[in-house]
C-alpha positions in Angstrom: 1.3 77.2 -26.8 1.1 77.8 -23.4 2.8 80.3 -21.2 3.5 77.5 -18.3 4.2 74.0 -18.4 4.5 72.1 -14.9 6.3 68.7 -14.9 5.0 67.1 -12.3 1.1 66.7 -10.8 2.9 66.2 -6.5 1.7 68.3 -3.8 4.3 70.7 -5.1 3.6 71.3 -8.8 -0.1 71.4 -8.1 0.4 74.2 -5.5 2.7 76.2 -8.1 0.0 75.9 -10.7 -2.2 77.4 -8.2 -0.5 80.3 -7.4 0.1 80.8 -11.4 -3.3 81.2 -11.6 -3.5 83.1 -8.9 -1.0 85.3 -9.5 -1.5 85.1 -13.7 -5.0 84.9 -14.2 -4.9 85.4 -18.2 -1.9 83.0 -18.4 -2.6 79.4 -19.7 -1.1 76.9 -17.7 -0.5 73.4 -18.2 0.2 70.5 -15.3 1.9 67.4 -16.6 2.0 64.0 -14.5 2.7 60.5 -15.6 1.1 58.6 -13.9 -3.0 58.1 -14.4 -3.3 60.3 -11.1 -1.8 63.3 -9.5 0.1 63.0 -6.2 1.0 59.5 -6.9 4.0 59.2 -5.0 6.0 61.4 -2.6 2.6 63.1 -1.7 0.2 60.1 -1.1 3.0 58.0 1.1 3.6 60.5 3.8 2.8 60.8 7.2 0.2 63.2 6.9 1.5 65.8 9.4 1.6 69.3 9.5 4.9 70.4 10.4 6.1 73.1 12.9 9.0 74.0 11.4 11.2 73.3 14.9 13.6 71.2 13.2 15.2 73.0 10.6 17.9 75.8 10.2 17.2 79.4 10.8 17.2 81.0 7.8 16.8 78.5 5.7 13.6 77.6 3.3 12.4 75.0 4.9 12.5 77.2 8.2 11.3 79.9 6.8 8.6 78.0 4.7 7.4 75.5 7.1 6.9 78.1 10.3 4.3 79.8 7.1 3.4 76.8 5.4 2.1 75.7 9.1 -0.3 77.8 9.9 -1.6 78.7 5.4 -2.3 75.0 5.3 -4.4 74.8 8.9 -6.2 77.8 7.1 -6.8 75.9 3.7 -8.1 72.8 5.1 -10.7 75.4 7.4 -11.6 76.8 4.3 -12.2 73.8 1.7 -13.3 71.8 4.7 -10.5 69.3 4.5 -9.7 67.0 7.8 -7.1 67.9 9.7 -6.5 68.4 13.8 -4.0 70.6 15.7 -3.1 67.8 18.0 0.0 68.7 19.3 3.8 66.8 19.1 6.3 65.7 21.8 9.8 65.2 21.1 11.4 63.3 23.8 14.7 62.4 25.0 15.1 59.2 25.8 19.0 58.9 27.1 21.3 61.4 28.7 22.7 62.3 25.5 19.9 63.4 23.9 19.2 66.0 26.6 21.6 68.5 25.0 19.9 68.3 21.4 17.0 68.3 23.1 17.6 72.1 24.6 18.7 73.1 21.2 15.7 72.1 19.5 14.1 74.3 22.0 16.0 77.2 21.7 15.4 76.6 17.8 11.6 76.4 17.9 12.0 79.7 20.9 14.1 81.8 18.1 11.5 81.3 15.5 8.5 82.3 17.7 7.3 78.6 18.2 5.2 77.6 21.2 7.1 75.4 22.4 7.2 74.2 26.1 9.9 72.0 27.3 8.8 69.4 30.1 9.2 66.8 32.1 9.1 63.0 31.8 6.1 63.6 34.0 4.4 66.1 32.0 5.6 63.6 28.9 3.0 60.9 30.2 0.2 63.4 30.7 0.3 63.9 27.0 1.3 60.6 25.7 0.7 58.1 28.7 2.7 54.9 27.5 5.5 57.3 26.4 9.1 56.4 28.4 11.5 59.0 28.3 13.8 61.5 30.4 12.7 64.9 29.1 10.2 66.6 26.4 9.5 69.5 24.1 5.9 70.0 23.5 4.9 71.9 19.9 1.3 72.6 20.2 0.6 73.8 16.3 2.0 70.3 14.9 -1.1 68.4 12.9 -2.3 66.1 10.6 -4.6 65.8 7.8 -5.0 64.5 4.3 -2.5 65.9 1.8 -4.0 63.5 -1.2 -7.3 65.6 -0.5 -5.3 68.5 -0.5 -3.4 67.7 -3.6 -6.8 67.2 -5.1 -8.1 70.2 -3.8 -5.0 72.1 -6.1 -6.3 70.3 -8.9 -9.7 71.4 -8.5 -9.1 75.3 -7.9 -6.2 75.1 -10.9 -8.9 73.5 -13.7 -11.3 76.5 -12.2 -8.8 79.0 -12.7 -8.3 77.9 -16.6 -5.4 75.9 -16.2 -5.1 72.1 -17.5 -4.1 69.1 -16.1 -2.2 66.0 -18.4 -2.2 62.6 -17.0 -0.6 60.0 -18.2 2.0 62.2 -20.4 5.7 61.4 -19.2 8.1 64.2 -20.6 10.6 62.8 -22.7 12.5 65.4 -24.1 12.7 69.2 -23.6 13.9 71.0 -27.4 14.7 74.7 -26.6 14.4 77.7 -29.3 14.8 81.3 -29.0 11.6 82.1 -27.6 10.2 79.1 -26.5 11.0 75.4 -25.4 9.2 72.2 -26.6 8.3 69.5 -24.6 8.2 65.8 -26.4 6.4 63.3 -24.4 4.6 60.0 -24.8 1.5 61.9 -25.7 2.6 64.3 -28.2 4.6 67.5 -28.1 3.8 70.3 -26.3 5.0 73.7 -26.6 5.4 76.7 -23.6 7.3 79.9 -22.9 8.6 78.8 -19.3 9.3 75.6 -18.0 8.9 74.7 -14.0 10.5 71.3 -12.8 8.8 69.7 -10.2 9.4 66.6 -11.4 10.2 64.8 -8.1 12.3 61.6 -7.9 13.2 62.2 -11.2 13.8 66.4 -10.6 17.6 66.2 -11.8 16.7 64.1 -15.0 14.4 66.3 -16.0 17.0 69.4 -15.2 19.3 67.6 -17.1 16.7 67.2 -20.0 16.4 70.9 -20.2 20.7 71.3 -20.0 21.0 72.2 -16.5 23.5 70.9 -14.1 22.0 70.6 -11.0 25.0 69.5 -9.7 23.0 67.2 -7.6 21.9 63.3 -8.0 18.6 62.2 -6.9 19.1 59.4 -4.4 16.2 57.2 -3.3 15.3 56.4 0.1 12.7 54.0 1.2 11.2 54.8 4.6 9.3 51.6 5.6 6.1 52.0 8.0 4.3 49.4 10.2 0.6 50.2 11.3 -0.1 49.4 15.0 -3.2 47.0 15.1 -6.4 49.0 15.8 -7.0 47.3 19.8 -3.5 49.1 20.3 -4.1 52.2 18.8 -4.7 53.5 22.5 -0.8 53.6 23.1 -0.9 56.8 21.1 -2.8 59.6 21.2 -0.8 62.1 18.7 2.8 62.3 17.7 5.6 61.0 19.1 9.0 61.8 17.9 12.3 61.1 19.1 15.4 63.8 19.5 16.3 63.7 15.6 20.4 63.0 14.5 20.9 66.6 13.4 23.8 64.8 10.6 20.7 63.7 9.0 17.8 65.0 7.4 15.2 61.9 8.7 13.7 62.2 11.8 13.9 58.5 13.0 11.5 56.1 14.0 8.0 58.0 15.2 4.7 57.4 16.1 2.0 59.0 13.8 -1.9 59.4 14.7 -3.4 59.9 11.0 -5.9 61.8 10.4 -8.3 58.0 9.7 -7.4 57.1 13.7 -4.8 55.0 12.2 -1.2 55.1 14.0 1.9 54.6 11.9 5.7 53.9 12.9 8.5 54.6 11.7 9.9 55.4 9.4 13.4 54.2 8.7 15.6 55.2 5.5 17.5 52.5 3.3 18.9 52.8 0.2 16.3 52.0 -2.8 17.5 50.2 -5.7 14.7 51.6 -7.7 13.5 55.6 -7.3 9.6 54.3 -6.9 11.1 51.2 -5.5 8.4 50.9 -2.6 9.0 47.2 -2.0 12.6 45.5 -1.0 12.6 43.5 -4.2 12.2 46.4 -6.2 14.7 46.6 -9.1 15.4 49.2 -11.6 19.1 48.8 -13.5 19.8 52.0 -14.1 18.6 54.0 -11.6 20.8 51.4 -9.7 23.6 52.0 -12.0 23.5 55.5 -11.1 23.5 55.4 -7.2 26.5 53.0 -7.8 28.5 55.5 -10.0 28.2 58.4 -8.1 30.9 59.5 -6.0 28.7 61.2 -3.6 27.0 58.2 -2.7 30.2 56.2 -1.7 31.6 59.3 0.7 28.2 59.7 2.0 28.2 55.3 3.0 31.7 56.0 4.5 31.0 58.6 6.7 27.7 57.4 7.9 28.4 53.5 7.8 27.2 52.8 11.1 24.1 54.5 10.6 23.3 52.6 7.3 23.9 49.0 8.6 21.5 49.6 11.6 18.7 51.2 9.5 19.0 48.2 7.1 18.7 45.6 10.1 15.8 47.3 10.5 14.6 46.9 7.4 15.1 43.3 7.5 14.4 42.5 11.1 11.3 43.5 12.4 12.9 42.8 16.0 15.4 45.3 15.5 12.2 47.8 14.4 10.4 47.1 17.0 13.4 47.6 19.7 13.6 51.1 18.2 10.1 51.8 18.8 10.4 50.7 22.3 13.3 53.2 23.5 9.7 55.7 22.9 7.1 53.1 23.8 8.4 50.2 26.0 5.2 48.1 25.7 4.9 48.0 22.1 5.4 44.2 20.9 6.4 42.6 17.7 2.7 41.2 17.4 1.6 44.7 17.9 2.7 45.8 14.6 1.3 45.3 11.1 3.4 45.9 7.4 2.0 49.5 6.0 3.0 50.8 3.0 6.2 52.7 2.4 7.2 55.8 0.8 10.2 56.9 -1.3 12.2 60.2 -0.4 13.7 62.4 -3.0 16.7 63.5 -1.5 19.4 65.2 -3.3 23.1 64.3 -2.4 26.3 66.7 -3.8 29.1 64.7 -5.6 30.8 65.8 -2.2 28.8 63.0 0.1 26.5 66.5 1.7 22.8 65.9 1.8 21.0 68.9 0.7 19.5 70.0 3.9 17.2 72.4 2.6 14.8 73.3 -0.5 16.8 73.4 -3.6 15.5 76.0 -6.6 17.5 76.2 -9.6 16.1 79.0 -12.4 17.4 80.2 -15.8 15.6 82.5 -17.9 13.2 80.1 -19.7 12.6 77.4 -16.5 12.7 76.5 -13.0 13.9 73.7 -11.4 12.7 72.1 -7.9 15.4 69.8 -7.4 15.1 69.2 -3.7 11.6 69.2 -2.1 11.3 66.2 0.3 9.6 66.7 3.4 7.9 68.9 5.0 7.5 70.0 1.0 3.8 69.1 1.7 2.9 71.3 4.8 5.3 74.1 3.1 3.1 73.7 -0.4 1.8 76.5 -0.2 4.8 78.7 0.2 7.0 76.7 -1.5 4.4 77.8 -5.1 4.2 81.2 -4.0 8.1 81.6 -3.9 8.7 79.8 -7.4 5.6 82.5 -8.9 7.6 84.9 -7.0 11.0 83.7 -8.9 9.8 83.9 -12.4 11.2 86.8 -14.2 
């Protein structure tokens, strides 16, 4: 019997078992994945950054978890001798109308004690020299590094702590009692005194498991990347991000230095007809099934119709992609531009058509349930585990 049970080995369950351990040195602790390696999914396909925090709501989690996360992951990565780099952002504005999102962002990343800087299309191309735009907002703590090291980094410091970690052991079926819950999986049952779901894409399936109504659906979206080739790397130096649409959660098409020398664009955000559907052809029945039945889904396509055709032209036209890219970087060309490998975002949706905007934490007496944690989950890790230890009654 154990006293915890994580369901799922992401960035985000690995940093919750550590700061179990930390905080529960005597307690045993078990981390379950299924897959044959932790930070299989959300965590390995990312972009690698280290997020400022500018973007998101005052108040909010991810505000308040990112602006921490920022700088307690720069210090883990100087202590465990993980790569990473400070390198510095722009977000630019590259029409008139983005001018006035623009200034708000500012004011944003001003109210929360950011150094930000705004500047001039001038000042723009002294930090990014191929970058075309009208205006800028330079964060200077924005980074990038490895979060698969990282995740395996958790691992490491949760096994020295006492703590376990299960691959390959999909939970099945959670059977509650008075004092304690038992988890069936695919590798035998296993029994624990609290539950924490960080289970991912498939966070309200495993809520539901344990009789919770999350009162959100998962939905799935692919962000596709292309790699520029290595003799055009030298468009880049950093990050380049465009002003965000603030009706979404997705940033838009960027440039991203990784922390190999690598530089990625995009993403964009399409519906996936499978939750680990990384490929257009892709197919799972029911997780299509589900998408299709939801109301939410169907007032969320309505409102935002426009917005899904063009990101799915973009998914099929690599034109259209590279057009996008442009409005940052005018001399990037279509033979500039290789496939990379996508990711899938977890993004919760009410049955209303809202996107859940911010972290979602759901808890009950015997479990926990992470039912929104898409990005920047992975620069907020830290924070994010030391709030759910912090929960636990």
């Amino acid at each position: 019997m154990y006293d915890f049970a994580i369901i799922g080995g992401g960035i985000v369950g690995l940093a919750t078992g550590m700061a179990l351990g930390h905080k529960y040195p005597n307690a045993s602790i078990v981390v379950l994945e299924k897959e044959a390696c932790i930070a299989f999914h959300q965590t390995s396909r990312n972009s690698g950054v280290i997020h400022s925090g500018i973007y998101y709501q005052p108040g909010s989690f991810k505000a308040k978890f990112t602006s921490v996360g920022n700088q307690s992951m720069v210090d883990f990565c100087r202590t465990y001798n993980i790569p990473y780099e400070v390198c510095g952002k722009v977000i630019v504005a590259t029409k008139e109308t983005d001018l006035l999102l623009l200034d708000n962002f500012y004011q944003r990343g001003l109210e929360k004690k950011l150094k930000v800087k705004k500047i001039s299309s001038q000042e723009v191309r002294e930090i990014e020299p191929y970058v075309n735009c009208l205006a800028g907002v330079y964060v200077p703590t924005s980074g990038i590094t490895d979060y698969t090291k990282i995740s395996q980094k958790y691992s490491e410091l949760i096994q020295e702590q006492g703590g376990e970690i299960c691959l390959n052991t999909e939970v099945k079926k959670i059977v509650k009692t008075s004092e304690s819950q038992v988890l069936e999986t695919n590798q035998g049952a296993i029994k624990t005194s609290f539950v924490i779901n960080c289970a991912g894409l498939y966070s309200d399936r495993v809520a539901k498991l344990a009789e919770v109504d999350s009162q959100v659906k998962i939905i799935p979206f692919r962000g596709e990347y292309y790699e520029l080739t290595p003799e055009k790397r030298y468009l880049v130096k950093n990050l380049v991000y465009p002003v965000p649409n603030p009706q979404f959660p997705f940033l838009g098409v960027h440039f991203t230095r990784m922390i190999d020398g690598s530089v990625h664009a995009g993403p964009n955000a399409v519906l996936s007809l499978k939750r680990e559907g990384y490929k257009k052809t892709d197919f799972n029945i029911k997780d299509f099934a589900e998408v299709m039945t939801y109301p939410g889904f169907w007032k969320l396509a309505a409102k935002h119709a426009d917005e899904g055709i063009k990101e799915t032209i973009r998914s099929f036209s690599k034109a259209a992609f590279v057009r996008s890219l442009q409005q940052l970087i005018p001399e990037v060309t279509v033979s500039d531009l290789i496939v990379s490998k996508s990711g899938v975002r977890a993004q919760a949706l009410k049955s209303d058509g809202e996107l859940v905007n911010d972290f979602l934490i759901i808890q009950n007496e015997q479990a926990l349930h992470v039912c929104n944690a898409p990005s920047p989950a992975a620069t907020a890790s830290l924070e994010i585990g030391k709030a759910i230890v912090a929960r636990i009654p």
